[in-house]
N, C-alpha and C positions, 0 to 999 in steps of 0.2 A: 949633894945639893941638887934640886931639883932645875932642870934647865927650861923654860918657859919661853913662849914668843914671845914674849911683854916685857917692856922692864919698865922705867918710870915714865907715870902717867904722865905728858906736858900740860901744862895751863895755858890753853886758847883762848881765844876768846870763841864760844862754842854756836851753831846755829841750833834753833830750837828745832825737833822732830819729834814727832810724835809717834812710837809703836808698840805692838803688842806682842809679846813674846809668849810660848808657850811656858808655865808652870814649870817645866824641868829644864826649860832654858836659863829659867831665872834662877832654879836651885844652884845650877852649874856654877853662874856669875858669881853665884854669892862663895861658892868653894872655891875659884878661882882668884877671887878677891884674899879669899882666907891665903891661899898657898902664897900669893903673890906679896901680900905682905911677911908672911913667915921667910921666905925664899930674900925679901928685901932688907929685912931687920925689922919691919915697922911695927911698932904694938897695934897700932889699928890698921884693918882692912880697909883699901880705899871703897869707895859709893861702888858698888858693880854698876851701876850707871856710866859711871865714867871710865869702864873697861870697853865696852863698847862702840865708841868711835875707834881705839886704837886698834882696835881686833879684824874690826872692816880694813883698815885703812892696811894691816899687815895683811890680808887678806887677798886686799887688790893688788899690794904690789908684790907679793908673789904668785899670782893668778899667770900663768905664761899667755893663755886664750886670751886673758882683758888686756894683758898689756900689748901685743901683738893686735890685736886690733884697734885700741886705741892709739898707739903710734901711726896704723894706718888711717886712720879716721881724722889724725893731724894735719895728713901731709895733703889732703884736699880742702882742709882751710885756706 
């Protein structure tokens, strides 16, 4: 079985953002989407859209640099 950073998408309630990915960016999402649902059981791929926020968000919180300075960047709140 293939081991992925993702596992199931939550339902947020989501803010709107607008951006612009490169073409092979998008290709990725969309393979990703494909493995993600195979790897999940699901017959359908979720929107690669909506892999997107969770990908930052695993992203930042294993970034050791972001979280290190943002803990610093708390403590002068």
């Amino acid at each position: 079985m293939t081991k992925l950073k993702l596992s199931a998408i939550p339902d947020d309630k989501p803010v709107k953002l607008t951006v612009e990915l490169p073409a092979a960016v998008h290709r990725d999402l969309v393979a990703y989407a494909a493995i993600l649902a195979r790897t999940n059981g699901d017959a359908v791929p979720p929107d690669p859209v909506k892999l997107v926020a969770p990908m930052l968000q695993r992203f930042m919180a294993t970034d050791k640099g972001f979280g290190k300075a943002k803990r610093g960047s708390n403590r002068s709140v």
